[in-house]
C-alpha positions as a Markdown table, in Angstrom:
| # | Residue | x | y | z |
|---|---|---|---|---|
| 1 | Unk | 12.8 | 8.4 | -21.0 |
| 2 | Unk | 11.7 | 6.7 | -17.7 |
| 3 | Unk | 12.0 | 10.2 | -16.0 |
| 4 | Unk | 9.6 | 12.3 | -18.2 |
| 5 | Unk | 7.1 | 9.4 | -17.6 |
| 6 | Unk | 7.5 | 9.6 | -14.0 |
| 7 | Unk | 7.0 | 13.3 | -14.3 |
| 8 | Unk | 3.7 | 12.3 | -16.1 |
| 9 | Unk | 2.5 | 10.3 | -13.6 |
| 10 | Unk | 3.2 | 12.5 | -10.8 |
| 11 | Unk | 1.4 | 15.1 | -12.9 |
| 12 | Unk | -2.0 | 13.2 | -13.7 |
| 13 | Unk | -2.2 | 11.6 | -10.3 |
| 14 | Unk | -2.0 | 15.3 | -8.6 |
| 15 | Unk | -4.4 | 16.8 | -11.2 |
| 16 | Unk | -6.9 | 14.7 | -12.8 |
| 17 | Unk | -9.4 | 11.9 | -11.3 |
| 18 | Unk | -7.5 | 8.6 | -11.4 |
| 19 | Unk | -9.7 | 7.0 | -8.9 |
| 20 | Unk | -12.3 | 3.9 | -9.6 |
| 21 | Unk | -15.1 | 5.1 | -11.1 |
| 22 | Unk | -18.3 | 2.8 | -10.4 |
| 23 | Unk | -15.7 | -0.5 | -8.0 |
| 24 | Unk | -15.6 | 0.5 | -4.4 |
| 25 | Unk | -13.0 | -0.9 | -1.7 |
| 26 | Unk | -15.7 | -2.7 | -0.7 |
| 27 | Unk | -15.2 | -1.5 | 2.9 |
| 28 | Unk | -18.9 | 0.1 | 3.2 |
| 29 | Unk | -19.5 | -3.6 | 3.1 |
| 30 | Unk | -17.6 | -4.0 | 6.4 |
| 31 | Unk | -19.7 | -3.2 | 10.1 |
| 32 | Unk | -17.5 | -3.5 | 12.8 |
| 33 | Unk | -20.0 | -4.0 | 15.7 |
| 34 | Unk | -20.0 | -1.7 | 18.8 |
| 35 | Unk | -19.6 | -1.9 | 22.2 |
| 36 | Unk | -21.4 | 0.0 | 24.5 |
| 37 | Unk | -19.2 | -1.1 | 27.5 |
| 38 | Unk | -16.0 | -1.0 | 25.8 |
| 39 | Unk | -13.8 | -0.6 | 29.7 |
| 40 | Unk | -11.0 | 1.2 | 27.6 |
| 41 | Unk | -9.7 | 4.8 | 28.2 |
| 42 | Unk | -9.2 | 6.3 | 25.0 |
| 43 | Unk | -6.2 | 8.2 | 25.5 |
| 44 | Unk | -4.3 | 5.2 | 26.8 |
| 45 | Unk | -5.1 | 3.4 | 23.1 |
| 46 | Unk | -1.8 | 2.3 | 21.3 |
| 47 | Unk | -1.7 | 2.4 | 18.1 |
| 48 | Unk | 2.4 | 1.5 | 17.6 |
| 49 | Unk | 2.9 | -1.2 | 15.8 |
| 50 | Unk | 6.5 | -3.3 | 15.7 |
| 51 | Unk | 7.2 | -4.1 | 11.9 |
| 52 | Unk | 10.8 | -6.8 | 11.5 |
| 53 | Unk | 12.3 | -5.2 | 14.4 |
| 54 | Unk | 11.2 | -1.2 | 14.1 |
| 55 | Unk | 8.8 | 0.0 | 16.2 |
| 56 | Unk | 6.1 | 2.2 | 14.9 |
| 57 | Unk | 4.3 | 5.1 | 16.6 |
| 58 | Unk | 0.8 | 4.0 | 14.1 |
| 59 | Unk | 0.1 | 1.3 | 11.7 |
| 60 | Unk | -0.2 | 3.9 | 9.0 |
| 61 | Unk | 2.2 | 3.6 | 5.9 |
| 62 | Unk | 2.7 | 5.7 | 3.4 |
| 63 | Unk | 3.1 | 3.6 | -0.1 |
| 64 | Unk | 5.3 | 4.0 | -2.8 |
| 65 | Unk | 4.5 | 7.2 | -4.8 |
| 66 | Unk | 7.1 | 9.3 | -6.3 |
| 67 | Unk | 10.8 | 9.4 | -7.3 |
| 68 | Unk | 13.3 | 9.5 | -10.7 |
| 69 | Unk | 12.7 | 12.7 | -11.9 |
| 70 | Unk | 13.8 | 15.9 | -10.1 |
| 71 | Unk | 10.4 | 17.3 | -9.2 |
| 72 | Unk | 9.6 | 14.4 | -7.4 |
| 73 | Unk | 12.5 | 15.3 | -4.8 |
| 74 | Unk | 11.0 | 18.0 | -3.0 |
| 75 | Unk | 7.9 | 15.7 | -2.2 |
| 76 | Unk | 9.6 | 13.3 | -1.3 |
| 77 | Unk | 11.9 | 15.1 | 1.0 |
| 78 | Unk | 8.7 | 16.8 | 2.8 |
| 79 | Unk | 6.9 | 12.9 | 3.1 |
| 80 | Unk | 10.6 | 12.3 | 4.9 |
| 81 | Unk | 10.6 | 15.0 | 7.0 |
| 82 | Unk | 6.7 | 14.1 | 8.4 |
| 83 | Unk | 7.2 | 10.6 | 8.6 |
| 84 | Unk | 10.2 | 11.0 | 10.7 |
| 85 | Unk | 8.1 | 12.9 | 12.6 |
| 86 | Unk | 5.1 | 11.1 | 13.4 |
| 87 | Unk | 7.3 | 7.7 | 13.3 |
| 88 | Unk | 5.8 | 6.1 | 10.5 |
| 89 | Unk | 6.9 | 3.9 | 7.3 |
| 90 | Unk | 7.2 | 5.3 | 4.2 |
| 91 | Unk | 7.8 | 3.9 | 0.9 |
| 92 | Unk | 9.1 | 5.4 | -2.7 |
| 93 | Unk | 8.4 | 4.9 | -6.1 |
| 94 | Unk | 9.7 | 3.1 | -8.6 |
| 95 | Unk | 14.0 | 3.1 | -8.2 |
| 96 | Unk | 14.7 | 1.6 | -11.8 |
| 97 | Unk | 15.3 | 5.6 | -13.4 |
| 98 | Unk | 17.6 | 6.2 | -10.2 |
| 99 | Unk | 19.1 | 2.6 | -10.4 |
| 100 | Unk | 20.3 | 3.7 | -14.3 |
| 101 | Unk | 20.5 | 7.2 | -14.0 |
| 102 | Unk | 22.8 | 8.2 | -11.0 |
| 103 | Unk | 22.0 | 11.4 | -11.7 |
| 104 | Unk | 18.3 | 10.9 | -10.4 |
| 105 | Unk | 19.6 | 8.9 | -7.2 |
| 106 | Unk | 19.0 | 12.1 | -5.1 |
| 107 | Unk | 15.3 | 12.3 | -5.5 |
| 108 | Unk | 15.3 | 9.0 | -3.8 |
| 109 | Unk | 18.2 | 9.5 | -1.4 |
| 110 | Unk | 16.8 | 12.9 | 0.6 |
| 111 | Unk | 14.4 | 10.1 | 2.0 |
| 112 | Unk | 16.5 | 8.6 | 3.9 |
| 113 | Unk | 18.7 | 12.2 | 4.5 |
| 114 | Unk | 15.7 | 13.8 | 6.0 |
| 115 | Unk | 14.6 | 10.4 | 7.7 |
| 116 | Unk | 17.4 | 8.8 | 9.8 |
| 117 | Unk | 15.0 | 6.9 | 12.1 |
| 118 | Unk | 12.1 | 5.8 | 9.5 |
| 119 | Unk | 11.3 | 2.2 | 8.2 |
| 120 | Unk | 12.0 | 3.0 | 4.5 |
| 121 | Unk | 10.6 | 1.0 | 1.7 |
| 122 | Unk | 12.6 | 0.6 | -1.3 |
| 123 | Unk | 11.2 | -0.1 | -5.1 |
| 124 | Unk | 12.0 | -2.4 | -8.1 |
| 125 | Unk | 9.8 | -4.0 | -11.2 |
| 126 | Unk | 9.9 | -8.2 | -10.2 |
| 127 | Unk | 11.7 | -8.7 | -13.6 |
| 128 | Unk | 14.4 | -6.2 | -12.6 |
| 129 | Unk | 17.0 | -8.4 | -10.6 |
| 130 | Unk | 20.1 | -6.7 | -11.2 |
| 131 | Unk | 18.7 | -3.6 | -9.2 |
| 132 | Unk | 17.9 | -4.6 | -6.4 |
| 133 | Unk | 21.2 | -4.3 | -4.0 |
| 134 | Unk | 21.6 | -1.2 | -6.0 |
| 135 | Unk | 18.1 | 0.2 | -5.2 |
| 136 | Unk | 18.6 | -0.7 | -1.0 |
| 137 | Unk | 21.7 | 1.1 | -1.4 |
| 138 | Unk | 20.3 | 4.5 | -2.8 |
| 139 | Unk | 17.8 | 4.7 | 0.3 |
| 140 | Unk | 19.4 | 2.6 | 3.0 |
| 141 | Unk | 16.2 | 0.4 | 2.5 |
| 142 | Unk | 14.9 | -1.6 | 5.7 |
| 143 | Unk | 12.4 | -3.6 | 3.4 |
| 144 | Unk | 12.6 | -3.8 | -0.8 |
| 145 | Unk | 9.4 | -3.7 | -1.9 |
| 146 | Unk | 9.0 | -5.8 | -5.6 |
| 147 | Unk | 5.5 | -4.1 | -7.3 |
| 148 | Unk | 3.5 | -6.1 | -9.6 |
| 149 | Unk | 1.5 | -3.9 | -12.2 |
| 150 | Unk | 0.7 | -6.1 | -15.0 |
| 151 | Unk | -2.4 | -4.0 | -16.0 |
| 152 | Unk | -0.6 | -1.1 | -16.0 |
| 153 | Unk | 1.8 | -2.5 | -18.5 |
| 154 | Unk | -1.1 | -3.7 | -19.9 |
| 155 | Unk | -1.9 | -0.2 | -21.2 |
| 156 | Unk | 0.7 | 2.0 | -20.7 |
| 157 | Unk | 2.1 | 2.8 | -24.3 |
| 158 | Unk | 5.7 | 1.2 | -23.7 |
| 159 | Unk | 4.3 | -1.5 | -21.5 |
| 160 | Unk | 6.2 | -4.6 | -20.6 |
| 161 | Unk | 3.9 | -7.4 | -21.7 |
| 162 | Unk | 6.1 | -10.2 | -20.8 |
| 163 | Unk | 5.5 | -11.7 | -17.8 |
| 164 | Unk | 7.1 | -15.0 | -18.2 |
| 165 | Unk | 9.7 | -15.9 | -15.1 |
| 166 | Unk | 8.4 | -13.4 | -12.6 |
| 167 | Unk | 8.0 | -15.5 | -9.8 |
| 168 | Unk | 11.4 | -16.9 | -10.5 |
| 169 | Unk | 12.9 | -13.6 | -10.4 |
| 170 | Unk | 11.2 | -12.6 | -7.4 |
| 171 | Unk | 12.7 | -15.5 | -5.2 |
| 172 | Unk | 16.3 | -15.1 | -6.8 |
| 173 | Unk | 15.6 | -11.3 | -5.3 |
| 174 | Unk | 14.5 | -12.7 | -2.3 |
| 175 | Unk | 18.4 | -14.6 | -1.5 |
| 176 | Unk | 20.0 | -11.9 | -3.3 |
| 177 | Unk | 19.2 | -9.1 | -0.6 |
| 178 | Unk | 20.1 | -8.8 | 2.8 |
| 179 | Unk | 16.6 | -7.2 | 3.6 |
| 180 | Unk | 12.7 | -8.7 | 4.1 |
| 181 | Unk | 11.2 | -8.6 | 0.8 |
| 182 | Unk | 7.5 | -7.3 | 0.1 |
| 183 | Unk | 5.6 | -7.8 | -2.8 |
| 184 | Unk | 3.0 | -5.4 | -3.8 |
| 185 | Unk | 0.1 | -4.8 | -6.4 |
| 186 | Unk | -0.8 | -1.4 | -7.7 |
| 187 | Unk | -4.5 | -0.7 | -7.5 |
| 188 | Unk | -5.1 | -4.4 | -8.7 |
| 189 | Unk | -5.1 | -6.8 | -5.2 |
| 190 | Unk | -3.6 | -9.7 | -5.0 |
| 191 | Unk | -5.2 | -13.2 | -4.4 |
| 192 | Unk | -4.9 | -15.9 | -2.0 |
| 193 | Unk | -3.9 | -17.9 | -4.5 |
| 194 | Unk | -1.1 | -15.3 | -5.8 |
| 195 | Unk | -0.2 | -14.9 | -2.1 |
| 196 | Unk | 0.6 | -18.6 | -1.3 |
| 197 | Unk | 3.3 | -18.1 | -4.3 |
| 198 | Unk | 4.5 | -15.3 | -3.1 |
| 199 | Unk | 5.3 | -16.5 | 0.2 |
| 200 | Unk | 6.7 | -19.8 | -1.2 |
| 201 | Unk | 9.0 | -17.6 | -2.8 |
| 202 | Unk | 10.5 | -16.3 | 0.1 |
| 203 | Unk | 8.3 | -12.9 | 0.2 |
| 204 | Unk | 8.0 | -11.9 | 4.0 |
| 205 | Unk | 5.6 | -8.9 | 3.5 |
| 206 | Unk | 2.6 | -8.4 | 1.3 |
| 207 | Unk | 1.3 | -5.0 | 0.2 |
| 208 | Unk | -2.4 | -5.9 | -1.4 |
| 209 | Unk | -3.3 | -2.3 | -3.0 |
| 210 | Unk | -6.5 | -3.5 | -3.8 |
| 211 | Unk | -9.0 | -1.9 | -6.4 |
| 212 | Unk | -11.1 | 1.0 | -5.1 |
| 213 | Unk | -8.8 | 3.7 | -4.9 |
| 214 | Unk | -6.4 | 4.8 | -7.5 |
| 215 | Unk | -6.6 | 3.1 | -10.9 |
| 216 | Unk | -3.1 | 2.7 | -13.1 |
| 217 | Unk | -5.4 | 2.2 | -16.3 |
| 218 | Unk | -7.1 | 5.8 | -15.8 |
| 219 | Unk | -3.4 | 7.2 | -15.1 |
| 220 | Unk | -2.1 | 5.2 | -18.3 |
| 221 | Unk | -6.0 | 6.1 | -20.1 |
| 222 | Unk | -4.2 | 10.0 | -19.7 |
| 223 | Unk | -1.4 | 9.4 | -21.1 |
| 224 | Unk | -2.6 | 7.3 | -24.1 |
| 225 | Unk | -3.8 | 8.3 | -28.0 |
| 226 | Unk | -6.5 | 5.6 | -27.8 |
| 227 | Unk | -8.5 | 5.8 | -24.8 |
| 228 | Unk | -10.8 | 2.7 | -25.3 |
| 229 | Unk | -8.6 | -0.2 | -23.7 |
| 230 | Unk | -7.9 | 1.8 | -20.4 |
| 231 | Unk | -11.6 | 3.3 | -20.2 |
| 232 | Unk | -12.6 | -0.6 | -20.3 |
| 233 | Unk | -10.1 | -1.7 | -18.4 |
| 234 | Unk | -10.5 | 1.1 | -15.5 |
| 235 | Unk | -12.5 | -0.6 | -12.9 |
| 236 | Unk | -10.4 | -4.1 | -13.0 |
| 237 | Unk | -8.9 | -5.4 | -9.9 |
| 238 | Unk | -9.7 | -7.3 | -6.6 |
| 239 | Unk | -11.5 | -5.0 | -4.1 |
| 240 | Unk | -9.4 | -3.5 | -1.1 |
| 241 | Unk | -12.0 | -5.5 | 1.4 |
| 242 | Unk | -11.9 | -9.0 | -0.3 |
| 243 | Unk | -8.2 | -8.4 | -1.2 |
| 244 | Unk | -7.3 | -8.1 | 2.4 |
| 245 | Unk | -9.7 | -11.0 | 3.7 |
| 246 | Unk | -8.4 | -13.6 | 1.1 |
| 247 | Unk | -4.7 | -13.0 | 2.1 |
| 248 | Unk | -5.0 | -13.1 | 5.5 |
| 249 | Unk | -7.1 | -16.2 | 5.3 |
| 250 | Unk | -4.3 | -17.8 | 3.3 |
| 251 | Unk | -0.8 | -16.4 | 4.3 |
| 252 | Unk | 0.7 | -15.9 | 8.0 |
| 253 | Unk | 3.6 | -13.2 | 6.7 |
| 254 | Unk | 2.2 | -9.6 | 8.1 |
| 255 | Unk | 0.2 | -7.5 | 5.0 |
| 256 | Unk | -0.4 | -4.2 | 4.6 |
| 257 | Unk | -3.8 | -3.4 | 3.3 |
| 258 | Unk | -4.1 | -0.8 | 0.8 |
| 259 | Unk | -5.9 | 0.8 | -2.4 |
| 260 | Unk | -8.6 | 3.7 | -1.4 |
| 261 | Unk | -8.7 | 3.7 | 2.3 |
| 262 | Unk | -8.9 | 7.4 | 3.3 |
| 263 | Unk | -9.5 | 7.0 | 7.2 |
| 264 | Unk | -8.8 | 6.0 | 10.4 |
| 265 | Unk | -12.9 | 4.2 | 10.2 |
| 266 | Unk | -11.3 | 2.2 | 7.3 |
| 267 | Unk | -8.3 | 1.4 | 8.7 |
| 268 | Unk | -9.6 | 0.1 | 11.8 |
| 269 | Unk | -12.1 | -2.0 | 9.5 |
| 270 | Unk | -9.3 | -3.6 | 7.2 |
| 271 | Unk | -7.3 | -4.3 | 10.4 |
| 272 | Unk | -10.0 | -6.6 | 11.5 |
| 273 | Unk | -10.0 | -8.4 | 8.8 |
| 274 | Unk | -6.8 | -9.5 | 9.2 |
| 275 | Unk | -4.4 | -6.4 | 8.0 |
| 276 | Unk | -1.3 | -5.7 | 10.1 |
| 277 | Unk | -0.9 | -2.3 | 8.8 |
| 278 | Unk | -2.7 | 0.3 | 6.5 |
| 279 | Unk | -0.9 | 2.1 | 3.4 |
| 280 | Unk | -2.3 | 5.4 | 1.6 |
| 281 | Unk | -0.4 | 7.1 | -1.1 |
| 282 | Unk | -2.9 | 9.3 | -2.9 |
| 283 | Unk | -3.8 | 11.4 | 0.0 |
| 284 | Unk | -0.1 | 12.3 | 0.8 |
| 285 | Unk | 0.5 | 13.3 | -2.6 |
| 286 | Unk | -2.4 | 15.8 | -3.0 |
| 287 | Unk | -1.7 | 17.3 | 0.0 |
| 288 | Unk | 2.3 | 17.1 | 0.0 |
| 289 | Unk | 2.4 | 21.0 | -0.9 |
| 290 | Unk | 2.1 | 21.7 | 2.9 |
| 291 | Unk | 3.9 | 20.3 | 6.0 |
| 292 | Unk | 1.0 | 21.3 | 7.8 |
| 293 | Unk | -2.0 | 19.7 | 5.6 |
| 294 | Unk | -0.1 | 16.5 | 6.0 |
| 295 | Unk | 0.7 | 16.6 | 9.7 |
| 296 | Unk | -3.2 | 17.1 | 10.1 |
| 297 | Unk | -4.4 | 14.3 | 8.0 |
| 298 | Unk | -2.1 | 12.1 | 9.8 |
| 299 | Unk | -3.4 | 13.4 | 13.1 |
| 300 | Unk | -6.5 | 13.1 | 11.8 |
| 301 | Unk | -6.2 | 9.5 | 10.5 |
| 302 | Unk | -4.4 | 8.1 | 14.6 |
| 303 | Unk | -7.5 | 9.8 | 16.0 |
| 304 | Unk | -10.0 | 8.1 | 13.8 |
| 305 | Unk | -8.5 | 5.1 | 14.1 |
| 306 | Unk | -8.3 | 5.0 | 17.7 |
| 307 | Unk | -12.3 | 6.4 | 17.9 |
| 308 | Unk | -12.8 | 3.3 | 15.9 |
| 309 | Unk | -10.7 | 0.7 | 18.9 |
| 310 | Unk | -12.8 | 2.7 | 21.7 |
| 311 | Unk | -16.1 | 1.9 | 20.3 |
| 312 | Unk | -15.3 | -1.8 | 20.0 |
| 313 | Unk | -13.3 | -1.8 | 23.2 |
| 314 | Unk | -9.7 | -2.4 | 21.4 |
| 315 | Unk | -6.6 | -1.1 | 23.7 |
| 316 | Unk | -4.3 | -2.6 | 20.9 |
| 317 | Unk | -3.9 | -3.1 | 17.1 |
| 318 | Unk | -3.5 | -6.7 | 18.3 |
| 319 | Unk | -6.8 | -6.7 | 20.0 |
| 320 | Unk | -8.5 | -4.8 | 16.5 |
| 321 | Unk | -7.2 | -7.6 | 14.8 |
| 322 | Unk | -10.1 | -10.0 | 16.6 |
| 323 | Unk | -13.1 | -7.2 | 17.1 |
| 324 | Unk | -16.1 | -8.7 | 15.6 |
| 325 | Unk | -17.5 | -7.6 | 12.5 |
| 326 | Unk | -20.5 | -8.5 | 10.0 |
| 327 | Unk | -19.9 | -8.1 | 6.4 |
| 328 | Unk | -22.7 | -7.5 | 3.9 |
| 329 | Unk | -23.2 | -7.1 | 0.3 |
| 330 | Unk | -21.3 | -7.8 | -2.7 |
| 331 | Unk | -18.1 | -8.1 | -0.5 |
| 332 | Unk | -20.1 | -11.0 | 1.7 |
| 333 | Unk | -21.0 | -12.5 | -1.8 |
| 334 | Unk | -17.4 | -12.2 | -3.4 |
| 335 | Unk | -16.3 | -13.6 | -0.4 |
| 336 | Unk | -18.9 | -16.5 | 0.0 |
| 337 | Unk | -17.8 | -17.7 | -3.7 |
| 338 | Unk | -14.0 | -17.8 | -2.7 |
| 339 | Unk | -14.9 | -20.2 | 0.4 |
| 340 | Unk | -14.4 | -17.5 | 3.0 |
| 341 | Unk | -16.9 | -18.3 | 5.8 |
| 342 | Unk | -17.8 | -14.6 | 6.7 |
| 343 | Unk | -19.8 | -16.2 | 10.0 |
| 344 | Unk | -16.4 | -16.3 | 11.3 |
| 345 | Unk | -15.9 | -12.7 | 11.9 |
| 346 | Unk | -18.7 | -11.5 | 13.0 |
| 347 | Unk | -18.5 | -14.8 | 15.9 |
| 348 | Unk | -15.1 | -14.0 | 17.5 |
């Protein structure tokens, strides 16, 4: 049943290592340069952010993680209750168990209950058309979010290996809603190529999730008899650096970059490269036992992040979005092969 796996998933990511094991982000490749005469006060930073009409108090988003099984509702009520509080987005997982189980819709409904005021993110599979008014209905979505997890269907036991008509479905989803539509990887990034089709099919939001921070294959690798294909598979995907650069060097629609940044220092570094916003999903889960834990690594994230914009002398997310910034290593070389001149940023 989809709900017992969603149990399993919620279990593994809390308790075992699911991160990359030898692929970074990519983002200790990325050197935003200082400035020693940065003539900004760093109290007076902003770090709101307006996303299709909703202003934002921080680019900070917390991505899809839970939902569809009744242990997920308490966490997802507390990542309500401190998102409404610090006026951030937040998304959920996966709304196909509530979609055909009404009586799972509450585990996704309490968002929006204990969130009046937030930008909520809905959830569906892109083959799953016939959800998706249904799944903006259980939350009172502002944005429906379509993921794209081939390599976890890949090796997840009662994966969906047929991936014919995707793109089709994903623009029929796209006229069908009322809402902007986002597309978003799971840990696997998305390319620029993959990006210009995703905008031609109406998309008006992408959501990278890069490789670097959690991994579906080792998730799926816990929950499998035969280990091999997700041990080998465990390290595939675009990293969270290049991810973000490609995009934003091929699409204008605004992108959250996300997959394994844990900081305010990596925010500020993926914003330069062209993000809009930031997404974390791991973190919030680990730490959604306490209201407290979570209000401080949010805290601690804005302040980061706005350390970051005074030492380069940014006032605004806007103004991040041009700091210069030199890239190195196998990022500058991933980079360098995909036609992305890298001179560029670090000449602003």
């Amino acid at each position: 049943m989809i709900s017992d796996r969603k149990l399993e998933h919620l279990l593994i990511c809390k308790n075992y290592d699911v991160e990359f094991k030898d692929k970074t982000t990519g983002f200790e490749d990325i050197e935003l340069i200082h400035n020693a005469l940065p003539e900004v006060d760093k109290n007076e930073i902003d770090l709101s952010t307006s996303v299709f009409g909703k202003k934002l108090d921080s680019p900070l988003f917390i991505t899809a993680i839970t939902g569809g099984h009744p242990a997920a509702k308490e966490i997802n009520e507390q990542l309500a209750i401190v998102s409404e509080e610090n006026n951030i987005a937040l998304g959920v997982g996966s709304q196909r168990a509530a979609c055909e189980h009404p009586e799972l819709e509450d585990t996704y409904s309490v968002v929006r209950e204990n969130a009046p005021d937030c930008l909520l993110i809905g959830n569906i599979g892109a083959p799953q058309l016939h959800l998706a008014n249904k799944a903006v209905e259980i939350l009172d979505a502002d944005i429906l979010a379509i993921h794209l997890n081939p390599l976890q269907e890949s090796i997840q036991p009662e994966g969906d290996l047929d991936a014919r008509g995707y793109l089709e479905s994903i623009s029929e989803i796209t006229d069908i809603v009322d809402i902007p539509v986002m597309a978003k990887e799971t840990g696997c990034g998305i390319s620029a190529e993959t990006a210009k089709q995703l905008v031609d099919a109406g998309v008006s939001f992408i959501d990278i999730e890069g490789a670097g921070g959690t991994s579906w294959a080792a998730v799926e690798t816990y929950r499998s008899e035969d280990r091999y294909l997700g041990e080998l598979f465990w390290d595939w995907g675009i990293p969270t650096a290049v991810s973000t650069a490609e995009v934003a060097s091929a699409v204008e629609v605004p992108i959250i970059s996300s997959g394994g940044i844990r900081n305010g220092l990596e925010a500020a570094k993926a914003i330069a490269l062209g993000a809009d916003s930031v997404g974390m999903a791991l973190p919030f889960l680990k730490k959604s036992v306490s209201q407290d834990e979570l209000n401080q690594f949010i805290h601690y994230f804005n302040d980061s992040l706005r350390i970051a914009m005074f030492l380069v002398g940014a006032n605004t997310i806007e103004e991040l979005k041009q700091s210069r910034l030199v890239i190195s290593g196998k990022t500058k070389q991933w980079l360098d092969e995909r036609g992305i001149n890298t001179k560029n940023y670090s000449r602003r």
